[in-house]
C-alpha positions in Angstrom: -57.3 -149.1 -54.1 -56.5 -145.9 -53.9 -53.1 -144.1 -54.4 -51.7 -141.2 -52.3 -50.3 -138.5 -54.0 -46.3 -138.5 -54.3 -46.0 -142.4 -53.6 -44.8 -145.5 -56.0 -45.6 -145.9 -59.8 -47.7 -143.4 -60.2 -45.5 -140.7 -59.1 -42.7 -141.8 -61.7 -45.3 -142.5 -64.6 -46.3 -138.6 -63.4 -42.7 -137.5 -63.6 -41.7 -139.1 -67.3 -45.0 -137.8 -68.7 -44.0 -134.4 -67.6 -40.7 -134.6 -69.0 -42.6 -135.9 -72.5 -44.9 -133.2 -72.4 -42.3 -130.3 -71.3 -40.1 -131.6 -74.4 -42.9 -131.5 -76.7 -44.1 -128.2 -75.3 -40.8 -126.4 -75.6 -40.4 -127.7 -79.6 -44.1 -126.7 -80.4 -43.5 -123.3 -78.9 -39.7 -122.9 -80.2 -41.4 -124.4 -83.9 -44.4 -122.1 -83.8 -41.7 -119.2 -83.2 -39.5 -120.1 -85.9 -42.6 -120.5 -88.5 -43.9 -116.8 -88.3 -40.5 -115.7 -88.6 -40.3 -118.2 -91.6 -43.3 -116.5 -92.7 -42.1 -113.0 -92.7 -38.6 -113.7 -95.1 -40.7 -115.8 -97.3 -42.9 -112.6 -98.0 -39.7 -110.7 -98.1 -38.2 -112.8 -100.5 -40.9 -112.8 -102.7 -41.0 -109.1 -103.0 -37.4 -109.3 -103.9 -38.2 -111.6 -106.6 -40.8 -109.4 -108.3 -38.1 -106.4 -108.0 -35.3 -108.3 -109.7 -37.8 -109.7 -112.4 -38.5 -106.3 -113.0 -35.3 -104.9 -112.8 -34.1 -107.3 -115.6 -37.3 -106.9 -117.8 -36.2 -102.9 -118.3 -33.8 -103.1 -121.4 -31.8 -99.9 -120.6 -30.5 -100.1 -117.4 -32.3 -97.0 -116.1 -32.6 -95.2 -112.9 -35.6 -97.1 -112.3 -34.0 -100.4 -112.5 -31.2 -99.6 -110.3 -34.1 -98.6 -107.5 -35.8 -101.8 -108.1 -31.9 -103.5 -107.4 -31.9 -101.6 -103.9 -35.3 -102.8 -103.0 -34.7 -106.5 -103.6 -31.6 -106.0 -101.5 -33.5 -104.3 -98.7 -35.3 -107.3 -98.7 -33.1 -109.7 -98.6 -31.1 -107.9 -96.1 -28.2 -107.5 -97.7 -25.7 -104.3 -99.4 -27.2 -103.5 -102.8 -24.4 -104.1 -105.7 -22.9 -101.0 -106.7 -20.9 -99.9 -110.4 -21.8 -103.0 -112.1 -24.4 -103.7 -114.9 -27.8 -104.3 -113.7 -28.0 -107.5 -115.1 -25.1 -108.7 -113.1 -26.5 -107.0 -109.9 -30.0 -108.7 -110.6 -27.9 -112.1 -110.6 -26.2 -112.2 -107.6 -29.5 -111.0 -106.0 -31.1 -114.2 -107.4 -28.3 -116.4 -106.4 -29.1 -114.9 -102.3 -33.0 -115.7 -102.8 -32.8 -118.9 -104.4 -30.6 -120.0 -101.3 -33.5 -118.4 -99.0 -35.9 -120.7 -101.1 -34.1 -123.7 -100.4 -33.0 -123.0 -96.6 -37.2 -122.7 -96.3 -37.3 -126.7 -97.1 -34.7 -128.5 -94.4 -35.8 -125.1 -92.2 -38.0 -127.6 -89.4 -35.2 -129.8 -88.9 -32.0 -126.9 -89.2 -34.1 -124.3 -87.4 -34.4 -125.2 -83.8 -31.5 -124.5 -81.4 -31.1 -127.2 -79.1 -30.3 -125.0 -75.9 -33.3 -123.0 -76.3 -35.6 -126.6 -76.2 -33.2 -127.7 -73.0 -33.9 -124.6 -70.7 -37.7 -124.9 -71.9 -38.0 -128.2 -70.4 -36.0 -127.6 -67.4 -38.6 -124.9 -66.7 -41.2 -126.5 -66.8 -40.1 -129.6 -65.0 -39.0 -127.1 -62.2 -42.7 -126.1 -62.2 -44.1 -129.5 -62.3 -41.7 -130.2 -58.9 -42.7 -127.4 -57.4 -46.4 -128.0 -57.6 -45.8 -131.8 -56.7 -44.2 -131.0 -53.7 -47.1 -128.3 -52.9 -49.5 -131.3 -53.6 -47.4 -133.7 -51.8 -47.6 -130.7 -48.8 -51.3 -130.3 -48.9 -51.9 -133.7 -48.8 -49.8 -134.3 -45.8 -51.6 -131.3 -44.0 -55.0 -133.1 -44.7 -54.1 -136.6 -43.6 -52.8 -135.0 -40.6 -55.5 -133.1 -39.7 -57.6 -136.3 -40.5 -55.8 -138.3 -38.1 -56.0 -136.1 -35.1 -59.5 -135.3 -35.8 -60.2 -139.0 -35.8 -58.0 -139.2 -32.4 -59.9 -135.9 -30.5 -62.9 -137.3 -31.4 -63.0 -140.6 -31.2 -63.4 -141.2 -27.5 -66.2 -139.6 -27.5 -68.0 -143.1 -28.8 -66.9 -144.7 -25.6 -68.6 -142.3 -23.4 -71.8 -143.3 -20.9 -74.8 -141.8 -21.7 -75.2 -141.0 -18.8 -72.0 -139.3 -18.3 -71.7 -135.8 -17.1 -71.3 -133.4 -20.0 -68.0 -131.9 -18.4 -66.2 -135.5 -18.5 -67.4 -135.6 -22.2 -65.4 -131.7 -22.7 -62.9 -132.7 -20.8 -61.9 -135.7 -22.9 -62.2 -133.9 -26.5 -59.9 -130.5 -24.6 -57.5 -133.2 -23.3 -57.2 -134.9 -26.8 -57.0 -131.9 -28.4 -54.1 -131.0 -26.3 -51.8 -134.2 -27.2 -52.4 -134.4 -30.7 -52.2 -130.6 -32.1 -49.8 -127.7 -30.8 -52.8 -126.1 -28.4 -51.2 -125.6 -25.0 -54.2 -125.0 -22.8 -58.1 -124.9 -23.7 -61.4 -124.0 -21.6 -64.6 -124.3 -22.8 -67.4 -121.8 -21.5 -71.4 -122.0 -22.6 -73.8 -118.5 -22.9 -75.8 -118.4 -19.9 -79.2 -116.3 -20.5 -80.1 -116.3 -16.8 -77.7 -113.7 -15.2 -77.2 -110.8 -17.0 -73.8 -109.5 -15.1 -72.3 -113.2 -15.8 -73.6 -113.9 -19.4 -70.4 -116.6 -19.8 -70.0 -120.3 -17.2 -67.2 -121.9 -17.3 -67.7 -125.4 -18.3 -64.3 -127.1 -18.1 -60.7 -126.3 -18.1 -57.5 -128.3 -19.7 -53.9 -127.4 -19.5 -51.7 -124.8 -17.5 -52.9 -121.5 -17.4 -55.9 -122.6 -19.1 -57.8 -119.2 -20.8 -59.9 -117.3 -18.2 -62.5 -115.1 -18.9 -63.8 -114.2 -15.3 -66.7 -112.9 -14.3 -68.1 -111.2 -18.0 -71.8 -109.1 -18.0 -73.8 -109.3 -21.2 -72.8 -105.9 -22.3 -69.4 -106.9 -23.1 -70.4 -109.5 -25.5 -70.5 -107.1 -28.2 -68.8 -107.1 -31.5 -67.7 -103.7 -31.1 -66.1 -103.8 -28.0 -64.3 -107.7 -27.9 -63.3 -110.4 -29.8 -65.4 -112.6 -27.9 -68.4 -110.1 -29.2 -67.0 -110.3 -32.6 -67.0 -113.8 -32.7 -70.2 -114.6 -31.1 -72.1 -111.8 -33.1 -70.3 -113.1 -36.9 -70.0 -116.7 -35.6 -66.7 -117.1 -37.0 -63.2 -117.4 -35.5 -61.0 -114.9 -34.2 -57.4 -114.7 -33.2 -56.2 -112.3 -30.6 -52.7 -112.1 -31.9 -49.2 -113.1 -31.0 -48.6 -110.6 -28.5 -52.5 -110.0 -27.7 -52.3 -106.9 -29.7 -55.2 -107.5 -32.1 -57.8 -106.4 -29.9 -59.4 -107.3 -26.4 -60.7 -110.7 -25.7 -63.3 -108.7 -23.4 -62.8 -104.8 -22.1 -59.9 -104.9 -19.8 -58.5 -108.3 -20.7 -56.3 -109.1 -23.5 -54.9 -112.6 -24.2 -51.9 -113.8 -26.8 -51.6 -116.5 -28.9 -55.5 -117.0 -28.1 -58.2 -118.7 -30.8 -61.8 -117.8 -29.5 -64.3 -120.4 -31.4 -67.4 -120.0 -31.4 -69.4 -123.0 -30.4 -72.2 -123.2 -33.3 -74.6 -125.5 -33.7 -78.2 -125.2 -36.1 -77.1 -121.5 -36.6 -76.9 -120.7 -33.0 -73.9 -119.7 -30.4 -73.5 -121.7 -27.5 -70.6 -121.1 -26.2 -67.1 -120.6 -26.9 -64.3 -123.0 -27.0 -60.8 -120.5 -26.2 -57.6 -122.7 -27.2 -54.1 -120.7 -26.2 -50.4 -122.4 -27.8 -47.0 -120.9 -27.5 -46.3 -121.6 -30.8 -46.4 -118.2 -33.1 -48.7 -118.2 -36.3 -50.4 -121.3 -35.2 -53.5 -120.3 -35.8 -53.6 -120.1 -39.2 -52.4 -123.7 -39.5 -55.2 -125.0 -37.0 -57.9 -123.4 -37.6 -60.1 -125.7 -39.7 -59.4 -128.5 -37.5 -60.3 -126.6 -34.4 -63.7 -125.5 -35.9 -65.1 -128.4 -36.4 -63.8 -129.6 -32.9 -65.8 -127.0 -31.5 -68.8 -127.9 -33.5 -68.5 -131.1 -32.0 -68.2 -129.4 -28.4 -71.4 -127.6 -29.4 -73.1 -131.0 -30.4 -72.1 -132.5 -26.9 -73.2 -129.1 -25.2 -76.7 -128.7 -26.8 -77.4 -132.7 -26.3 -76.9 -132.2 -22.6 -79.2 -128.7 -22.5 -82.3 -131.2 -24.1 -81.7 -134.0 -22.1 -81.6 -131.9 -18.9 -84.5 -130.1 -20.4 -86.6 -133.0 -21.4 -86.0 -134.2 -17.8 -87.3 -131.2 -15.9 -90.4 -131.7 -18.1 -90.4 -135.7 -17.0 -89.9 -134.4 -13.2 -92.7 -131.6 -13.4 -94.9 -134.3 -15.0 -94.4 -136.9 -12.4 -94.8 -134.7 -9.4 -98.7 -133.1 -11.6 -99.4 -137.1 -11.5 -98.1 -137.5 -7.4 -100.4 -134.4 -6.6 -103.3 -136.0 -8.5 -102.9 -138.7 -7.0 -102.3 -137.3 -3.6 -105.5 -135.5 -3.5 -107.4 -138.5 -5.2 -106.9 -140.6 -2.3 -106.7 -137.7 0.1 -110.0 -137.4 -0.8 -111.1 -140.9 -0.5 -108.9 -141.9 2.7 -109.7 -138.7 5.0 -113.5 -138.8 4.6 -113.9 -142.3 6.9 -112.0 -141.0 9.9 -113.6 -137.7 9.4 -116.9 -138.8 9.4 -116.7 -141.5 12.1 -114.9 -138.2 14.6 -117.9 -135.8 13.3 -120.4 -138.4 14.0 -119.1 -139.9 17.5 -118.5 -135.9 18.3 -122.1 -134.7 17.2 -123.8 -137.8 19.3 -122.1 -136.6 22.4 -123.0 -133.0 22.0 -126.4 -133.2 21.0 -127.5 -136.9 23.6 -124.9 -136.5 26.2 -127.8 -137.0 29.0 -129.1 -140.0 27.2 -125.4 -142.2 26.6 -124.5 -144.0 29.4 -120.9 -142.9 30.9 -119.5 -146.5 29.6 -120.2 -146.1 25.6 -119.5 -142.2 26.1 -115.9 -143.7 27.0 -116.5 -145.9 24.3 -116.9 -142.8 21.5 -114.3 -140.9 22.5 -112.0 -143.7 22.7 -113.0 -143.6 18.5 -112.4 -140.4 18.4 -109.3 -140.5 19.8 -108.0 -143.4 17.6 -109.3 -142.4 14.8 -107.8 -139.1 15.7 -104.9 -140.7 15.5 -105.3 -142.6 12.4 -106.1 -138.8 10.7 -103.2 -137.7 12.0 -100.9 -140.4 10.6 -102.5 -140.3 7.2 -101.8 -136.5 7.4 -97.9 -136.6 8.1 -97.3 -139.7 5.3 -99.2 -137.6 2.7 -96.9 -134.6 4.1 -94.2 -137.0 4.1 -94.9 -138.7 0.5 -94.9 -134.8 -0.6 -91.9 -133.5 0.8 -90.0 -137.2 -0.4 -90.9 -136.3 -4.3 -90.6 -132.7 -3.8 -87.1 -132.2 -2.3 -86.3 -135.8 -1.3 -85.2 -136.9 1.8 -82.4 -134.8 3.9 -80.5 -137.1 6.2 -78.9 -136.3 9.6 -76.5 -139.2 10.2 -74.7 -140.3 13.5 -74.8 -143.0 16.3 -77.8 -144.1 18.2 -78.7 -146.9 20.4 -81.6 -149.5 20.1 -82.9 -147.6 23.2 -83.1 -144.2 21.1 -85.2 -146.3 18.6 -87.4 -148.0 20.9 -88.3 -144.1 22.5 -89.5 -142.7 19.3 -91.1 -145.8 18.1 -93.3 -145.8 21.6 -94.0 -141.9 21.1 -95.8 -143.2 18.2 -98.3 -145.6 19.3 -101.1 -145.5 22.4 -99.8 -147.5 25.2 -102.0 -149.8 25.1 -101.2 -151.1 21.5 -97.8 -150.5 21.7 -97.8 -152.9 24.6 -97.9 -155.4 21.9 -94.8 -154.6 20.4 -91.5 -156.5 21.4 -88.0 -155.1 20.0 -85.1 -157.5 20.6 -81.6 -155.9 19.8 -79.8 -159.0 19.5 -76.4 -157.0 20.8 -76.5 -154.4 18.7 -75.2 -151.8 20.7 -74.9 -148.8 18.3 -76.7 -147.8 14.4 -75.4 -145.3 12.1 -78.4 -143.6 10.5 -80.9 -140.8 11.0 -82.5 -141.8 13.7 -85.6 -139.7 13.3 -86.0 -141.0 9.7 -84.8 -144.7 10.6 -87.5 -144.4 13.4 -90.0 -143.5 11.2 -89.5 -146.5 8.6 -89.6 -148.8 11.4 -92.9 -147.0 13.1 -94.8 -147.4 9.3 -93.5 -151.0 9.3 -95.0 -152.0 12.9 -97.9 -149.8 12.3 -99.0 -152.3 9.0 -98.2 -155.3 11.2 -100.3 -154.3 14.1 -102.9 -153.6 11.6 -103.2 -157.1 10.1 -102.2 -159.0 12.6 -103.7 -159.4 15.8 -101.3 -160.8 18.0 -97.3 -159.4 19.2 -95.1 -157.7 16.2 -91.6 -158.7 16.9 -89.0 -156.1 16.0 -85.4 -157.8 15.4 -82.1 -155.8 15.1 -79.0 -157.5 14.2 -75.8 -157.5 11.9 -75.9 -160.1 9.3 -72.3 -158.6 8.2 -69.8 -156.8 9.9 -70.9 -153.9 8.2 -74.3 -154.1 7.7 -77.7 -153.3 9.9 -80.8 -154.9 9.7 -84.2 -154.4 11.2 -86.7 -157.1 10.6 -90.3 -156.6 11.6 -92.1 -160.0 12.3 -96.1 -160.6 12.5 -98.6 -163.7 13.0 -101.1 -162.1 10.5 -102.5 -163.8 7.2 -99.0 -162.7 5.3 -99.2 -161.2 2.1 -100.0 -163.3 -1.4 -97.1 -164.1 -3.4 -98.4 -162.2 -7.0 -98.1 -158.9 -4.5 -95.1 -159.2 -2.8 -93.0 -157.0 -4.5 -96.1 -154.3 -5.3 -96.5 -153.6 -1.2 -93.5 -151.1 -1.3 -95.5 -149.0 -4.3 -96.8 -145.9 -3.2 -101.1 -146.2 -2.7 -100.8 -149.8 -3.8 -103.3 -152.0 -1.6 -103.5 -155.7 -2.8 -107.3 -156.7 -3.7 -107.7 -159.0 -1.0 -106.7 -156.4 1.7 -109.2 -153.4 -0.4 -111.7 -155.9 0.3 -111.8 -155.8 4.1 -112.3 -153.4 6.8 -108.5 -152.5 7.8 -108.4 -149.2 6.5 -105.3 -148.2 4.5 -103.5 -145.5 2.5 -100.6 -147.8 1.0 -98.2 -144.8 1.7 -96.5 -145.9 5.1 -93.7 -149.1 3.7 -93.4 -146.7 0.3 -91.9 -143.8 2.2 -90.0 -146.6 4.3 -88.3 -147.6 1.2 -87.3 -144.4 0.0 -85.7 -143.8 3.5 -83.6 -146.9 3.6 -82.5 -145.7 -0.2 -81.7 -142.5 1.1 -79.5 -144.5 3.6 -77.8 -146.7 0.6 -80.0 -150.2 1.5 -82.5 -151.5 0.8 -86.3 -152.8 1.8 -87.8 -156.2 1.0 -90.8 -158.6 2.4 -91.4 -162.4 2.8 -94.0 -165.0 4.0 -92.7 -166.5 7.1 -93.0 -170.3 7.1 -94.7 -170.5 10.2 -97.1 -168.1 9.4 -97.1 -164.1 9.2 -95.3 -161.6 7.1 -91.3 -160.4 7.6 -90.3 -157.0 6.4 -86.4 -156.3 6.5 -84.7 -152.9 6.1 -80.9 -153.3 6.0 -78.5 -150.5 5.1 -74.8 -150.3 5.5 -72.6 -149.0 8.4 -69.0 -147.3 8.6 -66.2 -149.2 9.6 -65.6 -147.3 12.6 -68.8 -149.8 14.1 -66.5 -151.7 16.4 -65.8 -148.6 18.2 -69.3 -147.7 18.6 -70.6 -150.5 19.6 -67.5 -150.8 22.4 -68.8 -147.6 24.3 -72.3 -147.5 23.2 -74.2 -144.7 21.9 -76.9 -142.2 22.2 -78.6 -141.8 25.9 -79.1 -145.6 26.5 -75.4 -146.4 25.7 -76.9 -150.0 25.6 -78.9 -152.5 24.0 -83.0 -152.6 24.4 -84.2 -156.0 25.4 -87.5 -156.9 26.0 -91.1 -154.8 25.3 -92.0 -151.5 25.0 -93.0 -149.4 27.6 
């Protein structure tokens, strides 16, 4: 387990091991003192010594012995003996060394003062509490800064994947704000595509949030902004209490401002500008801001590849729809073609020679499969605009009667003469029309193809709020193994690539991205009694009861009854 500084036993183990050591400090260096002065009267004394021994050793008192006398006293530090016999002199000289001799032998004990140990180890126990409390500081500032680092970042693990990269930002700016002293924070990315707006604004937290405005590429550099300066040297800058340090970009000068750059790999992305009204605070934050804005940088870049690596899946998908657009383009168009070029050629070059009733007869097969070329024309234009651009709706009110119109513009008379549309009540559909109508149109058109007697077209509510349109046929239904593969664009089951009906398996695939385009859905079944059902059911406001009380579109009513 580990112990934090400045808490329980340790800390008091700490404190009386620094007392110990302080006490044992101050009589080592108070002991060490006292021994080189020690040191210094012992040779002193000792010179003394030899002086007085030589003083006595000269028999007649002479000058020479008298100098030898003042020297051992200068040694000894004490007034040389004056008017009395040398020998006298040379014994109360001895007397004052021998008591130096013996004071050298209780000198550890009788030598230290015990003020001068007490102030030693009050100093240094007043530096030991002044460094603990520095460490006990520090080590608050890091848990701190640990903690709200932990609690800005952490949300970020509960985040979609698929969520937006602004609601990712805008959860780290919003913790930042409640758990460290930063006001207001906006995060903008470098944008390479517009040189007279080289910063976007990405998101925005707080009052007064830090705005940069509209900024061209020349004014990122160091020399004439901070933002330059920190982009360029990728490092933090501060703009100042009072904004005075320099401007954030020419013309715009912000205070109390951190500009961050966003770094990730080596490499600016973007800048993360935090703004407080607390003066200094900067300094205090700044670690803890950098590495937020390295993980801004992480969430930043991770978006940029995904939306990347996207594009590249898109581009790829529609290379493969074009393939296999003109695959089957190629394959589909070359039997109507060929059955209208040879019809065509017959009747110009035997016109004489073809009785009027089978000259009916070919153009009839020109004309149908005229029409055939021509509906296998707009669903390829159709499939290509759908995965292209998708589908653009025009939504509003229309009757069963504006359905049944378009639906019979669609067919030759004579075969839409087998197609029966029952509205069941339904006075009034919110869709497009022209899109609904063409859904329904590719839905009949498959059903008429395969089946040879009438294609029932159904509209009803099976919810208050809810449309459905169910196309019913007598045909040989579909297999159960292909059921859900009919909606797939150029899929044709093998039973149905075996026959003669000619198909291009794009008409109920573009029908089903129109009813998603409408929020429903599109979905087929064996009928019990024999045939195929395919529904298409999408939603409807809730303002249908009105609708459906005054009618809408030209008919105003409901279409009962046969086509035209």
């Amino acid at each position: 387990m580990s112990v934090e500084v400045g808490s329980g036993p340790s800390r008091a183990r700490r404190w009386a091991l620094a007392a110990a050591g302080a006490a044992a400090a101050s009589a080592a260096v108070v002991w060490l003192g006292d021994l080189a002065r020690a040191r210094a009267q012992l040779r002193a004394t000792t010179v003394a010594l030899n002086a007085l021994w030589a003083a006595v050793a000269d028999p007649g008192g002479t000058a020479r012995a008298r100098g030898l006398l003042r020297l051992a006293a200068r040694e000894l530090g004490v007034r040389a003996p004056h008017g009395s016999p040398v020998a006298t002199g040379a014994g109360r000289l001895f007397d004052v060394a021998a008591g130096r001799l013996f004071a050298f032998t209780v000198w550890p004990v009788a030598s230290v003062d015990p003020l001068v140990i007490a102030a030693l180890v009050a100093g240094v126990v007043v530096a030991y509490w002044l460094k603990e409390r520095a460490d006990e500081r520090l080590a608050g500032e890091r848990r701190e800064l640990t903690r709200n680092l932990l609690a800005i970042t952490g949300g970020l693990g509960g985040l979609s994947r698929d969520a937006p990269v602004q609601a990712a930002v805008a959860d780290i700016l919003q913790q930042l704000r409640e758990h460290t002293c930063v006001r207001s924070a906006s995060v903008v990315t470098l944008s390479h595509a517009d040189p007279q707006d080289a910063l976007v604004a990405l998101q925005q937290a707080g009052p007064g949030a830090p705005s940069l405005g509209r900024v061209p590429r020349a004014y990122l550099d160091g020399r004439l902004s901070l933002v330059g300066r920190a982009i360029a040297e990728k490092v933090p800058v501060y703009t100042g209490d009072d904004g005075g340090d320099g401007y954030a970009v020419p013309g715009t000068r912000l205070a109390r401002t951190g500009i961050f750059p966003l770094r990730h790999q080596g490499q600016v992305h973007g800048l993360l500008l935090a703004e407080s009204d607390e003066p200094g605070w900067f300094a205090r934050w700044r670690d803890l801001l950098e590495v937020i804005a390295q993980e801004v940088a992480i969430v930043v870049v991770n978006d940029r590849l995904e939306r990347a690596a996207s594009e590249r899946a898109r581009y790829q998908e529609m290379a493969r729809v074009r393939s296999e657009i003109l695959t089957n383009v190629s394959h589909e168009l070359r039997t109507p073609l060929g059955l209208i070029k040879g019809y065509a050629e017959t009747l110009r070059d035997h016109a004489g020679r073809v009785p009027p009733a089978e000259q009916k007869e070919f153009l009839e097969v020109i004309a149908t499969e005229s029409d055939e070329l021509g509906r296998l024309v707009e669903n390829l234009l159709a499939m290509s605009r759908i995965e292209t651009v998708g589908i653009e709706l025009d939504l509003g009110w229309f009757s069963p009667d504006d359905l049944a119109q378009r639906l019979a513009r669609d067919f030759p008379p004579a075969l839409y003469r087998r197609v029966a549309l029952d509205a069941g009540g339904v006075a009034a559909i919110h869709g497009d029309v022209r899109q609904i109508a063409v859904a329904v149109s590719n839905a009949v058109h498959n059903a008429l193809k395969y089946a040879s007697g009438e294609v029932r077209v159904a509209i009803f509510r099976p919810a208050p709020r809810e449309v459905r349109v169910a196309v019913r046929d007598r045909g040989p239904g579909v297999p159960d193994e292909d059921l859900g593969r009919i909606f797939e664009r150029f899929y044709r089951s093998a039973r149905d690539a075996r026959s003669e009906v000619r198909g291009s398996g794009l008409g109920l695939s573009i029908a089903r991205r129109v009813l998603e385009a409408h929020g429903g859905s599109m979905w087929a079944h064996n009928r019990p009694e024999g045939g195929l059902e395919v529904c298409m059911q999408w939603p409807q406001p809730g303002d249908g009861d009105a609708a459906e009380s005054r009618g809408a579109g030209p008919g105003g009513g409901a279409a009962g009854g046969r086509g035209p």
